[in-house]
KELOBA-635578 format. One record per atom (N, C-alpha, C, CB): residue number from 1; residue in one letter; atom name; x, y, z. Coordinates in nm, 2 decimals. Each point is the difference from the previous one (the first is absolute). Glycine has a CB too. Layout:
// KELOBA-635578
<NUM 'A' 'CA' <X Y Z>>
...
***
This chain:
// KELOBA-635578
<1 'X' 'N' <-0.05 0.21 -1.17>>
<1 'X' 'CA' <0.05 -0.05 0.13>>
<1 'X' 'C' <0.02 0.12 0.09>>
<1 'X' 'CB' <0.12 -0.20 -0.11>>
<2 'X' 'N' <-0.21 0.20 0.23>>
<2 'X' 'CA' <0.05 0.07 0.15>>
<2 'X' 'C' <0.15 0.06 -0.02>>
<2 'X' 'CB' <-0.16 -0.18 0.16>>
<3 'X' 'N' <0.22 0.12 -0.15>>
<3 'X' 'CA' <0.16 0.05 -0.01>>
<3 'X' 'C' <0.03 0.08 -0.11>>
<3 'X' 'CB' <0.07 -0.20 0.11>>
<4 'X' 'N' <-0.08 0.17 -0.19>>
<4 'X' 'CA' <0.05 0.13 -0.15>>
<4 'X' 'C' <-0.10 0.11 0.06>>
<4 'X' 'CB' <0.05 -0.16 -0.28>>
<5 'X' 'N' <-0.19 0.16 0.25>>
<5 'X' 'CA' <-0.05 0.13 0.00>>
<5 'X' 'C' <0.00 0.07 0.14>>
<5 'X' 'CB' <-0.13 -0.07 -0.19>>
<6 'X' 'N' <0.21 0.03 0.32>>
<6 'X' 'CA' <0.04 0.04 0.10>>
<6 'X' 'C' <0.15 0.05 -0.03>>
<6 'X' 'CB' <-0.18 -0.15 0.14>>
<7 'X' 'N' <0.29 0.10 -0.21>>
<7 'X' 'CA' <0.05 0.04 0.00>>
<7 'X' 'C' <0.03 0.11 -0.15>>
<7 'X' 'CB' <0.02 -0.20 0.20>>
<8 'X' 'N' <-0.09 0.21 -0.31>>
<8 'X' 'CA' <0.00 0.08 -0.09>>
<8 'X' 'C' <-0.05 0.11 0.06>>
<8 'X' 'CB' <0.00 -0.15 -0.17>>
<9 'X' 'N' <-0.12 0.16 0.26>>
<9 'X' 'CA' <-0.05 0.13 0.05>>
<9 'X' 'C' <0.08 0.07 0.10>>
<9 'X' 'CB' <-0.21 -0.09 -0.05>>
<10 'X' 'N' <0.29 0.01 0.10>>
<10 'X' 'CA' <0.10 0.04 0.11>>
<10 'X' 'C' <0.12 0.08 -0.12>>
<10 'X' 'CB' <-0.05 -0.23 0.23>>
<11 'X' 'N' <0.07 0.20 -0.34>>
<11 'X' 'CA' <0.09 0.06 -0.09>>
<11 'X' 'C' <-0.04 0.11 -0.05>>
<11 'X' 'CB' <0.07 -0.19 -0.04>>
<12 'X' 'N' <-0.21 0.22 0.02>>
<12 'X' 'CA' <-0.11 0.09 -0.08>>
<12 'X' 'C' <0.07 0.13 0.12>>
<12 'X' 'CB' <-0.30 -0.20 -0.11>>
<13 'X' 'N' <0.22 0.15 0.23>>
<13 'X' 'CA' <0.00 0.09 0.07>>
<13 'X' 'C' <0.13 0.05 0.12>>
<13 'X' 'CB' <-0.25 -0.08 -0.09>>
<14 'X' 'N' <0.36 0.03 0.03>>
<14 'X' 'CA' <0.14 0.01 0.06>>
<14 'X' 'C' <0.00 0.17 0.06>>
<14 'X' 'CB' <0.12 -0.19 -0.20>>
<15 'X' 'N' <-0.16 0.31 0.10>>
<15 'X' 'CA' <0.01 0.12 0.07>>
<15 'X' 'C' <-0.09 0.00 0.15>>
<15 'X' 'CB' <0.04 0.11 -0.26>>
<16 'X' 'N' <-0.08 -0.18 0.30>>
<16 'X' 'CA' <-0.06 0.00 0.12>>
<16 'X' 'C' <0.06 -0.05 0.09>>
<16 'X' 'CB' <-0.17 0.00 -0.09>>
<17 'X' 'N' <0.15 0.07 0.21>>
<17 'X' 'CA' <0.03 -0.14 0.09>>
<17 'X' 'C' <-0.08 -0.06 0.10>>
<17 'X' 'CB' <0.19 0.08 -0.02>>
<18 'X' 'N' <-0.16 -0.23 -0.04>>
<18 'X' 'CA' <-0.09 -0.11 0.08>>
<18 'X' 'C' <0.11 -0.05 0.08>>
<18 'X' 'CB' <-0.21 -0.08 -0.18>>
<19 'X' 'N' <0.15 0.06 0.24>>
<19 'X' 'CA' <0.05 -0.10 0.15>>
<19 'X' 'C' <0.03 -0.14 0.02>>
<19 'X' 'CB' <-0.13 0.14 0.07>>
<20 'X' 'N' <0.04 -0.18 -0.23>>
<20 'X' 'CA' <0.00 -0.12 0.06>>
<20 'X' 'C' <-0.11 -0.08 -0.10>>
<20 'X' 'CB' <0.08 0.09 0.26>>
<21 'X' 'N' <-0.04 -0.19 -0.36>>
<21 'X' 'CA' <-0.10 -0.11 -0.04>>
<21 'X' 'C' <-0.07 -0.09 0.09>>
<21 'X' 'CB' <0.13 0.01 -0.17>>
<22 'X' 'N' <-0.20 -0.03 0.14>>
<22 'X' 'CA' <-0.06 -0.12 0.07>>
<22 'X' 'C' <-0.08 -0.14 -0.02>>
<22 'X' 'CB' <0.02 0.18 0.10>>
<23 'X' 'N' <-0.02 -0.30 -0.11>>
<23 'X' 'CA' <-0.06 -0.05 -0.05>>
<23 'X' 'C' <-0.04 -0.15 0.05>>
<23 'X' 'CB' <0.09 0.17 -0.15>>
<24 'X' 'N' <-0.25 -0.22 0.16>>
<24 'X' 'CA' <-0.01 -0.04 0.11>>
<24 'X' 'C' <-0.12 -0.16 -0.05>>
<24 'X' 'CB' <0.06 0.29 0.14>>
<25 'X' 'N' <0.03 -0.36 -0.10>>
<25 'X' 'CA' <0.00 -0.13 -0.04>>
<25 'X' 'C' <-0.06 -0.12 0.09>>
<25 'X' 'CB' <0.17 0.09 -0.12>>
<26 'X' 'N' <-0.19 -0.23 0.08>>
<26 'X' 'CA' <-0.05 -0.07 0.16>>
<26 'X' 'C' <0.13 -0.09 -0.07>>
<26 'X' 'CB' <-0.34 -0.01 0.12>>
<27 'X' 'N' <0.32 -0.05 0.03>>
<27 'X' 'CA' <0.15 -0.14 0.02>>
<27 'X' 'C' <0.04 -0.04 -0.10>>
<27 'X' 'CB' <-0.05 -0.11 0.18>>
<28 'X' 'N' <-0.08 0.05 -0.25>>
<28 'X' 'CA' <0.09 -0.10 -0.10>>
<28 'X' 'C' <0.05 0.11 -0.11>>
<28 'X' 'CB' <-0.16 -0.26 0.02>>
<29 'X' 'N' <0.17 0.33 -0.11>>
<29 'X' 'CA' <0.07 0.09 -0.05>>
<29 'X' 'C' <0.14 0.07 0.04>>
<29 'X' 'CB' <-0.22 0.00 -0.05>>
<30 'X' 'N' <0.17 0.04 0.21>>
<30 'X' 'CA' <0.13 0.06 0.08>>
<30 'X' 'C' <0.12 -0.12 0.01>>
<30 'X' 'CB' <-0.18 0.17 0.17>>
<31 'X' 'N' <0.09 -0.29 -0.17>>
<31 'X' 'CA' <0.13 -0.15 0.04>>
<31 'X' 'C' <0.06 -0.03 -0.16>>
<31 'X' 'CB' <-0.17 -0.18 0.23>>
<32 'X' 'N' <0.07 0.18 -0.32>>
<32 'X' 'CA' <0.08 0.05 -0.15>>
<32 'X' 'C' <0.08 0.08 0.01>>
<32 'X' 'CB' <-0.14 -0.03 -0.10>>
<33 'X' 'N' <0.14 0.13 0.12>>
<33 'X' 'CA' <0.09 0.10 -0.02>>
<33 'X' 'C' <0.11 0.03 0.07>>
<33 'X' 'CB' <-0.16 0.07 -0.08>>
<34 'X' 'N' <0.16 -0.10 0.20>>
<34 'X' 'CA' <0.11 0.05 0.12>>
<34 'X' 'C' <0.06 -0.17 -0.02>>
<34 'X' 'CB' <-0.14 0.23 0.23>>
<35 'X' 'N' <0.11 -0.34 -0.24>>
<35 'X' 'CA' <0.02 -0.15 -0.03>>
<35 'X' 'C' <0.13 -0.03 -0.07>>
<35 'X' 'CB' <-0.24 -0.02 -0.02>>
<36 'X' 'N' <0.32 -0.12 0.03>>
<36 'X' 'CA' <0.11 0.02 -0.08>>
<36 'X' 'C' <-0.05 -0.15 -0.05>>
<36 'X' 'CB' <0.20 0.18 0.13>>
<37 'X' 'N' <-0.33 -0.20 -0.18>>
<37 'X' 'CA' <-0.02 -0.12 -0.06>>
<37 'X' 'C' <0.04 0.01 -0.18>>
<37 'X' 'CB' <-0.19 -0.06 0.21>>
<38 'X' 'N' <0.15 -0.07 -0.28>>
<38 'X' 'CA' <0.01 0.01 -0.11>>
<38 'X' 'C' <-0.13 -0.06 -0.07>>
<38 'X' 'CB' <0.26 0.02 0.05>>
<39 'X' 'N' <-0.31 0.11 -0.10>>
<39 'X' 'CA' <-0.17 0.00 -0.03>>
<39 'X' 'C' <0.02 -0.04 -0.15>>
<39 'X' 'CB' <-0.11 0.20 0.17>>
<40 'X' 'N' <-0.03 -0.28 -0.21>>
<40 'X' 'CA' <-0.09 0.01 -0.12>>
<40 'X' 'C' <0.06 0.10 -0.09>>
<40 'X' 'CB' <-0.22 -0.05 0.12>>
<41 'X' 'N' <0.22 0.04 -0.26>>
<41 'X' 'CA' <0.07 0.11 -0.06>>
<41 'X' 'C' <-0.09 0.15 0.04>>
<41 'X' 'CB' <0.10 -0.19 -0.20>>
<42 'X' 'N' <-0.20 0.13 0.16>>
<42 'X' 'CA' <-0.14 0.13 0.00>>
<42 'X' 'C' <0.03 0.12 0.15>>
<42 'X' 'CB' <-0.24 -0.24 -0.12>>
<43 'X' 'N' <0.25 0.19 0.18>>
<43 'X' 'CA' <0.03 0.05 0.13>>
<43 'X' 'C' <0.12 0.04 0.08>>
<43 'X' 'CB' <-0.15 -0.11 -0.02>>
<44 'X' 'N' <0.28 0.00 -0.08>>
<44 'X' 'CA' <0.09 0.06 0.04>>
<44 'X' 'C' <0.06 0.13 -0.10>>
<44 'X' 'CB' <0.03 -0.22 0.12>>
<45 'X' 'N' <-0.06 0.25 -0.24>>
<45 'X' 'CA' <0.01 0.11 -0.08>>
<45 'X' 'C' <-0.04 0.08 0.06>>
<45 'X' 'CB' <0.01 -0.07 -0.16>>
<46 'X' 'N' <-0.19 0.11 0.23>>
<46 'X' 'CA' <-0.03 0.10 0.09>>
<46 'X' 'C' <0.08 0.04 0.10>>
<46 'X' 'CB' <-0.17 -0.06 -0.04>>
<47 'X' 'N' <0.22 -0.03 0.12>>
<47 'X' 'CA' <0.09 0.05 0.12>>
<47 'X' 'C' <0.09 0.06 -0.02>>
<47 'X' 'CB' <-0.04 -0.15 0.10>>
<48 'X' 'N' <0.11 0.09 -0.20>>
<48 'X' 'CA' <0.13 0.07 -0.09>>
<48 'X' 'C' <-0.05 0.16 -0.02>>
<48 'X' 'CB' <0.07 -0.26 -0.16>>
<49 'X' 'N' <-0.23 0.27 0.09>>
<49 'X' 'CA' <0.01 0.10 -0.05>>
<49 'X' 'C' <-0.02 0.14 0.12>>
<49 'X' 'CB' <-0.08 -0.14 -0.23>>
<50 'X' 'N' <0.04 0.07 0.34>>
<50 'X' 'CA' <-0.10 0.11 0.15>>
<50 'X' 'C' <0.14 -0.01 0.06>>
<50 'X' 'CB' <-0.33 -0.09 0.07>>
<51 'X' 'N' <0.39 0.02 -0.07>>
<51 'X' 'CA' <0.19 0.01 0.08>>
<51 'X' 'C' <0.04 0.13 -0.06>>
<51 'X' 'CB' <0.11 -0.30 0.00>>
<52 'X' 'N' <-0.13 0.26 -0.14>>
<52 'X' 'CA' <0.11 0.14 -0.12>>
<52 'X' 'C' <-0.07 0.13 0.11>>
<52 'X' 'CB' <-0.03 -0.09 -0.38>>
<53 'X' 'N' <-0.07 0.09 0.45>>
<53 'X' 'CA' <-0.06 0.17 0.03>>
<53 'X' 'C' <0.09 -0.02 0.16>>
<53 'X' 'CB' <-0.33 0.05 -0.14>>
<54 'X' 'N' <0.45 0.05 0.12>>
<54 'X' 'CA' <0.01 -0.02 0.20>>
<54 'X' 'C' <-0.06 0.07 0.04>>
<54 'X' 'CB' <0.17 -0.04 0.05>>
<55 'X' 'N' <-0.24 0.17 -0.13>>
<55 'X' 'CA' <-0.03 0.12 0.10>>
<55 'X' 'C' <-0.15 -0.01 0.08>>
<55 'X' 'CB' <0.15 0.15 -0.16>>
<56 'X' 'N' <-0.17 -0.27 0.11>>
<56 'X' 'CA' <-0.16 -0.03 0.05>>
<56 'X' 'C' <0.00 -0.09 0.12>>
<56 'X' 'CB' <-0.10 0.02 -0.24>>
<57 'X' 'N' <0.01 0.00 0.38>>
<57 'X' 'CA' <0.05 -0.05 0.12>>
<57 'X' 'C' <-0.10 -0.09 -0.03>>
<57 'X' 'CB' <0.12 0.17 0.17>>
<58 'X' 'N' <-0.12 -0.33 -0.14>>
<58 'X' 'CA' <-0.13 -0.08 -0.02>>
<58 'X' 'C' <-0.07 0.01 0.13>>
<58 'X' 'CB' <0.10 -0.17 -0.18>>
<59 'X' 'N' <-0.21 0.16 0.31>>
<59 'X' 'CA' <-0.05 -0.05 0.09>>
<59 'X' 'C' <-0.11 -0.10 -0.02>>
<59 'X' 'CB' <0.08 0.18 0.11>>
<60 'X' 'N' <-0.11 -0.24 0.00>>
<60 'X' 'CA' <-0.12 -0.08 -0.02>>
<60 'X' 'C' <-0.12 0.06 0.10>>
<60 'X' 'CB' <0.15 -0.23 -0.08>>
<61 'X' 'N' <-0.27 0.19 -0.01>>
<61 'X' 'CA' <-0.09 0.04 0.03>>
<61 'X' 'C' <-0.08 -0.16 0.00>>
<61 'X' 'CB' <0.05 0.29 -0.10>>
<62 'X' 'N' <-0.16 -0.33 0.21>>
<62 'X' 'CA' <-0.05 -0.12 0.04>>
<62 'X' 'C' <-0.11 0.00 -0.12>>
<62 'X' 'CB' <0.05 -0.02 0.27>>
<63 'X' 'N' <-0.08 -0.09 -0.32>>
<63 'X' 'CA' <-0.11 0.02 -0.09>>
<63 'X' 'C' <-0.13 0.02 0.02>>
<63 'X' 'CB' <0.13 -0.11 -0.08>>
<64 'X' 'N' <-0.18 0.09 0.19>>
<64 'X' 'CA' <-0.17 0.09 0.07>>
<64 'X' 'C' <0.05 0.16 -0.03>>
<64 'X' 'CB' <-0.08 -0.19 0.28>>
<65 'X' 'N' <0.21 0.24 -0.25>>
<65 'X' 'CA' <0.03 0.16 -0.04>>
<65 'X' 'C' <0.03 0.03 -0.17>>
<65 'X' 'CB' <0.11 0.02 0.25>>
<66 'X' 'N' <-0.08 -0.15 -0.30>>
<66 'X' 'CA' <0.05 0.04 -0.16>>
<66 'X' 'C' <-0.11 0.05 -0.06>>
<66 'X' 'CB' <0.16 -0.17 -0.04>>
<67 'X' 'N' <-0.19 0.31 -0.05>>
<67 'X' 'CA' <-0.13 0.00 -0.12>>
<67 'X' 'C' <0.05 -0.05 -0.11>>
<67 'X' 'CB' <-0.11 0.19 0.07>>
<68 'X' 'N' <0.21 -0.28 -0.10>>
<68 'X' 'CA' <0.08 -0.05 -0.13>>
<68 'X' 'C' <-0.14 -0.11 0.03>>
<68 'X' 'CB' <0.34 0.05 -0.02>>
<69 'X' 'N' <-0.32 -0.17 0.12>>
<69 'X' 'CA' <-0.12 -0.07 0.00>>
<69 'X' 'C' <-0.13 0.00 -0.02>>
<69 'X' 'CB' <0.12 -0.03 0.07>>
<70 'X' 'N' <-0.17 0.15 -0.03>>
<70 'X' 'CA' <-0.12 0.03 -0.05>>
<70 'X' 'C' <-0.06 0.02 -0.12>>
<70 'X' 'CB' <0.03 0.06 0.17>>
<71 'X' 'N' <0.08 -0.06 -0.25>>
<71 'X' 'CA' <0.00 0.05 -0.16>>
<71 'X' 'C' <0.03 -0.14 -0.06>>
<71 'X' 'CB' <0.11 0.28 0.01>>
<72 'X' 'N' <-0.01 -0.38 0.06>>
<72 'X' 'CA' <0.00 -0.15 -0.05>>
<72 'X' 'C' <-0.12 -0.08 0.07>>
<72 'X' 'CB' <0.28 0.01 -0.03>>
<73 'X' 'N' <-0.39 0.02 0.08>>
<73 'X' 'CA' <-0.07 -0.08 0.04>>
<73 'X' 'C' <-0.14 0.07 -0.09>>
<73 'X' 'CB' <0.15 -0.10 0.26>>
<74 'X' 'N' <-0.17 0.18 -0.32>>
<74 'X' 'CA' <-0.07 -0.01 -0.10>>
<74 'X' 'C' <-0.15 0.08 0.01>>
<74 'X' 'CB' <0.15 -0.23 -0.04>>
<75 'X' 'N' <-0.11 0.35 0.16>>
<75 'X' 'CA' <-0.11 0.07 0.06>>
<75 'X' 'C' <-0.05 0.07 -0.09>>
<75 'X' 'CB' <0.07 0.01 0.20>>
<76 'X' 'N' <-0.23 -0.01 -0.20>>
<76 'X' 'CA' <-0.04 0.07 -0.08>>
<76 'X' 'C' <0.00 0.16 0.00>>
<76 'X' 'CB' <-0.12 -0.22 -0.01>>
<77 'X' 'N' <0.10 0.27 0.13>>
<77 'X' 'CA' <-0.03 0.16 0.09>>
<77 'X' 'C' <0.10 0.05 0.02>>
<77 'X' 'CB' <-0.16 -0.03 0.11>>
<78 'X' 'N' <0.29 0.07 -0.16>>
<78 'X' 'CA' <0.11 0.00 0.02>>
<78 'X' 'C' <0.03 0.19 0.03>>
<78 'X' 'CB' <0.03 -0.29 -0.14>>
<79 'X' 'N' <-0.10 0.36 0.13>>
<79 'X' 'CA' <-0.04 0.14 -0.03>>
<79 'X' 'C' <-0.07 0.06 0.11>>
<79 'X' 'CB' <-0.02 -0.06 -0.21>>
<80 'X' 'N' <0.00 -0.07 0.26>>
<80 'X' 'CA' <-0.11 0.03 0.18>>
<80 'X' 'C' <0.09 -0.04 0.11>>
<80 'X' 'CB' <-0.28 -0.08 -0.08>>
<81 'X' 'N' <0.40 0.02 0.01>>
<81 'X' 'CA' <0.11 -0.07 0.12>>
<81 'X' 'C' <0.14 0.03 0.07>>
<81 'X' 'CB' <-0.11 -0.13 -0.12>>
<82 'X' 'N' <0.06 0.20 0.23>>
<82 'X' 'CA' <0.11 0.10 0.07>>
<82 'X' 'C' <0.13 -0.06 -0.03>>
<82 'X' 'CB' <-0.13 0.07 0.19>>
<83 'X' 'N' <0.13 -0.21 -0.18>>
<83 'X' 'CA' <0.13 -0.06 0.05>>
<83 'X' 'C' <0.07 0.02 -0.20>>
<83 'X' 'CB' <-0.10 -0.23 0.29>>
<84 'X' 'N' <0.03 0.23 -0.35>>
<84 'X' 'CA' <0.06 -0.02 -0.12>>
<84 'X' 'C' <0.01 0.18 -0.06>>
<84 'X' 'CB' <-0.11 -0.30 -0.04>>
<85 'X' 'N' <0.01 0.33 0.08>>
<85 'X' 'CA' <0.07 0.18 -0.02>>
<85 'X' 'C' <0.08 0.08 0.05>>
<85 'X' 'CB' <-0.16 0.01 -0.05>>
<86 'X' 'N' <0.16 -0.08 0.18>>
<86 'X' 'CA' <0.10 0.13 0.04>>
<86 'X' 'C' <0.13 -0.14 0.10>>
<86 'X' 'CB' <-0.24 0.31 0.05>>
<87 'X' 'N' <0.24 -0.45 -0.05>>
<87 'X' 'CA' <0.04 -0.07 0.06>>
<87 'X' 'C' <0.01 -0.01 0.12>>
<87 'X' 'CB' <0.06 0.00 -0.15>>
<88 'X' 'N' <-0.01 -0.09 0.22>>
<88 'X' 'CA' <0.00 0.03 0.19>>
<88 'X' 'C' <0.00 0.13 0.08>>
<88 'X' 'CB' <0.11 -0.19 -0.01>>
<89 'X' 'N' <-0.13 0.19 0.08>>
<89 'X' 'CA' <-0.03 0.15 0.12>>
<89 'X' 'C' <0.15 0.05 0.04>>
<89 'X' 'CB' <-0.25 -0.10 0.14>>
<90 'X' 'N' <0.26 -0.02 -0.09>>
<90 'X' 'CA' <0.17 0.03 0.04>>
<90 'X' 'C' <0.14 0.01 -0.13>>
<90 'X' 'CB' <-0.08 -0.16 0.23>>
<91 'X' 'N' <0.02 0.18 -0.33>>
<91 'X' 'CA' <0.11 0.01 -0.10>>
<91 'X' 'C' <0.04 0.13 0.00>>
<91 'X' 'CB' <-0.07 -0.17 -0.13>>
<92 'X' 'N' <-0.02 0.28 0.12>>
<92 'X' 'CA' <0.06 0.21 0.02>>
<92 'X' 'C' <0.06 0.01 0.08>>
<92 'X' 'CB' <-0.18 0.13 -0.04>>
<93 'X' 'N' <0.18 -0.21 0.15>>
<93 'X' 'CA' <0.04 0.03 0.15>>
<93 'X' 'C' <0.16 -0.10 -0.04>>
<93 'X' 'CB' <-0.28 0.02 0.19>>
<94 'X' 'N' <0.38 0.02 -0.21>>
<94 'X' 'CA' <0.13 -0.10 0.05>>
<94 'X' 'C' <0.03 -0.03 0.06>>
<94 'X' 'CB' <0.05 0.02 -0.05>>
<95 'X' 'N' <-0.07 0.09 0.21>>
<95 'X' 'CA' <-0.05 -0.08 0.13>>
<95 'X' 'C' <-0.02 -0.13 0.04>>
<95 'X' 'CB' <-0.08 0.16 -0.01>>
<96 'X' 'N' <-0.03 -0.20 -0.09>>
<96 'X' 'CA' <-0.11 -0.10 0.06>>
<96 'X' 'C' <0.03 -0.14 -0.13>>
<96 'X' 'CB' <-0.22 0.23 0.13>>
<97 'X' 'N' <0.30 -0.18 -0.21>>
<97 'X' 'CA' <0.02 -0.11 -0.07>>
<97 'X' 'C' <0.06 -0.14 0.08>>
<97 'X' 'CB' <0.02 0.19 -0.18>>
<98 'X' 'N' <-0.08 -0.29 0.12>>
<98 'X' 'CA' <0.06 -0.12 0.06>>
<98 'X' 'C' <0.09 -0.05 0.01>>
<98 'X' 'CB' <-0.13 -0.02 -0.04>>
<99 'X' 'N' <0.16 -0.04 0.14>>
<99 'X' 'CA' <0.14 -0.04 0.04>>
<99 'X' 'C' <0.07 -0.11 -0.08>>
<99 'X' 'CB' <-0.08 0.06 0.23>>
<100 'X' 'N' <0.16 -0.08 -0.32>>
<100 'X' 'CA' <0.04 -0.08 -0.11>>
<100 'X' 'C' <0.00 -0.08 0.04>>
<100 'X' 'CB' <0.10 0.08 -0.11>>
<101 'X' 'N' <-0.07 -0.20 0.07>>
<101 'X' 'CA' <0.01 -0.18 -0.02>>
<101 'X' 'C' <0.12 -0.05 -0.08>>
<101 'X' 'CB' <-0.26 -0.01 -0.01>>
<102 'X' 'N' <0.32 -0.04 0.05>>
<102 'X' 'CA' <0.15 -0.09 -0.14>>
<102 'X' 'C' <-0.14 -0.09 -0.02>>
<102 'X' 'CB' <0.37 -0.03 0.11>>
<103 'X' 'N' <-0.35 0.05 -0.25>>
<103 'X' 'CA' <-0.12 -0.11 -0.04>>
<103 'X' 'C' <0.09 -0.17 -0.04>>
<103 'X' 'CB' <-0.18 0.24 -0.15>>
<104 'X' 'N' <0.12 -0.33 0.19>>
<104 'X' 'CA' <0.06 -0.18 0.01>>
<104 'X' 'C' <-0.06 -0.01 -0.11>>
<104 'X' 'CB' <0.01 -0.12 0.24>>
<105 'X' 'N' <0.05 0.02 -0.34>>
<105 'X' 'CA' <-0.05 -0.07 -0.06>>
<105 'X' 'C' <-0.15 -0.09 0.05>>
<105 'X' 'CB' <0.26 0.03 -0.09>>
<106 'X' 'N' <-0.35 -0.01 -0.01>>
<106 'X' 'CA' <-0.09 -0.06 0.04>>
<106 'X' 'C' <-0.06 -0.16 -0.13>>
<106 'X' 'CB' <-0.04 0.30 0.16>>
<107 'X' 'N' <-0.04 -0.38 -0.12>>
<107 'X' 'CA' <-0.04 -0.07 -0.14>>
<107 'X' 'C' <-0.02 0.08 -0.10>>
<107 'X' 'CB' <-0.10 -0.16 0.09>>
<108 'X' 'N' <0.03 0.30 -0.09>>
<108 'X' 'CA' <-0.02 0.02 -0.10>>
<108 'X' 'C' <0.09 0.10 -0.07>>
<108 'X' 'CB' <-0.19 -0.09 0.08>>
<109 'X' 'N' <0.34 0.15 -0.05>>
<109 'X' 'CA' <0.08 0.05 -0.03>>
<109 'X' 'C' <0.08 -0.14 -0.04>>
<109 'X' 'CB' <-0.05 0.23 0.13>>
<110 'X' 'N' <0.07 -0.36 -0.09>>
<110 'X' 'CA' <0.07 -0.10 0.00>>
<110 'X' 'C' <-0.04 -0.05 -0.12>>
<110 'X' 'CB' <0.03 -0.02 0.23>>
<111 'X' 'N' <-0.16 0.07 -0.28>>
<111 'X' 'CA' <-0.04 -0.07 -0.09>>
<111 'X' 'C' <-0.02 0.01 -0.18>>
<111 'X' 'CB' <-0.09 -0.03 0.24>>
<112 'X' 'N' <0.22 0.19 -0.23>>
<112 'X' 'CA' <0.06 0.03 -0.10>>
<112 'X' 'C' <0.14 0.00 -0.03>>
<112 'X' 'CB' <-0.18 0.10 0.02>>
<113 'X' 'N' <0.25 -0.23 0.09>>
<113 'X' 'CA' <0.13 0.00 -0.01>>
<113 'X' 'C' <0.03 -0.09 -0.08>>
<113 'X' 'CB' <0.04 0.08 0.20>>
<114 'X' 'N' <0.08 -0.10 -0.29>>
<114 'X' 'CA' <0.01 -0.07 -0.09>>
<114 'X' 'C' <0.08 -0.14 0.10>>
<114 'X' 'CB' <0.00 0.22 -0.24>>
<115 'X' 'N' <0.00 -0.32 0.20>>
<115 'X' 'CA' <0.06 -0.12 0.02>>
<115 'X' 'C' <0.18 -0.03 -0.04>>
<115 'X' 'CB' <-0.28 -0.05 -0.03>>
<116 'X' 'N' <0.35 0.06 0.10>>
<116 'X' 'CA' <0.14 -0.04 0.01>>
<116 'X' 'C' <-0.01 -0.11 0.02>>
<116 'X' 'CB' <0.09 0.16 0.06>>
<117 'X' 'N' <0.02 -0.22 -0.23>>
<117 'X' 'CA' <0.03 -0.13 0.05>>
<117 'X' 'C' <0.17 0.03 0.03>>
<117 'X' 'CB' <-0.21 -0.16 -0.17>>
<118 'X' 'N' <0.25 0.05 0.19>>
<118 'X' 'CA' <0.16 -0.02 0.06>>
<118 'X' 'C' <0.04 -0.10 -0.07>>
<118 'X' 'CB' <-0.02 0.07 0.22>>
***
């Protein structure tokens, strides 16, 4: 999981100083996580576990910019592909990073919430 080995390497390398984790997600994950629903077990143990990290800041990144997708959609050239080797243009720059979003629940964040009865 993204979160442990972001936050174990942030422990590795404590004699340094970083500025700053970062870690960069699309909506439905960010609405998991920042969310106060009550998820699927499978999903709500993750959240539980990416919450345990505070020191890691989450943003979102749109999914035309994610190279996480490119790697879930099953490309073959992946070695010839800017976006997946070095990721968006505007990511070195902090400048230029994108302007956040409070991510909403969407169907398909909705569609790992568990069912309350009353």
């Amino acid at each position: 999981m993204l979160s442990n080995l972001l936050h174990n390497t942030f422990k590795v390398l404590s004699h340094i100083h970083i500025a700053g984790v970062f870690a960069w997600s699309d909506a439905v994950c960010l609405q998991w996580i920042q969310g106060q629903g009550r998820y699927k077990q499978f999903v709500a143990n993750r959240v539980e576990k990416i919450n345990e990290k505070e020191e890691i800041v989450r943003k979102y990144v749109p999914s035309k910019e994610n190279p996480a997708d490119i790697g879930s959609r099953g490309s073959s050239d992946l070695e010839s592909n800017e976006m997946w080797m070095s990721g968006p243009s505007w990511l070195n720059n902090s400048d230029s990073w994108l302007e956040q979003i409070v991510a909403k629940p969407s169907d398909v964040s909705e569609s790992e919430s568990r069912t309350i009865r009353t």
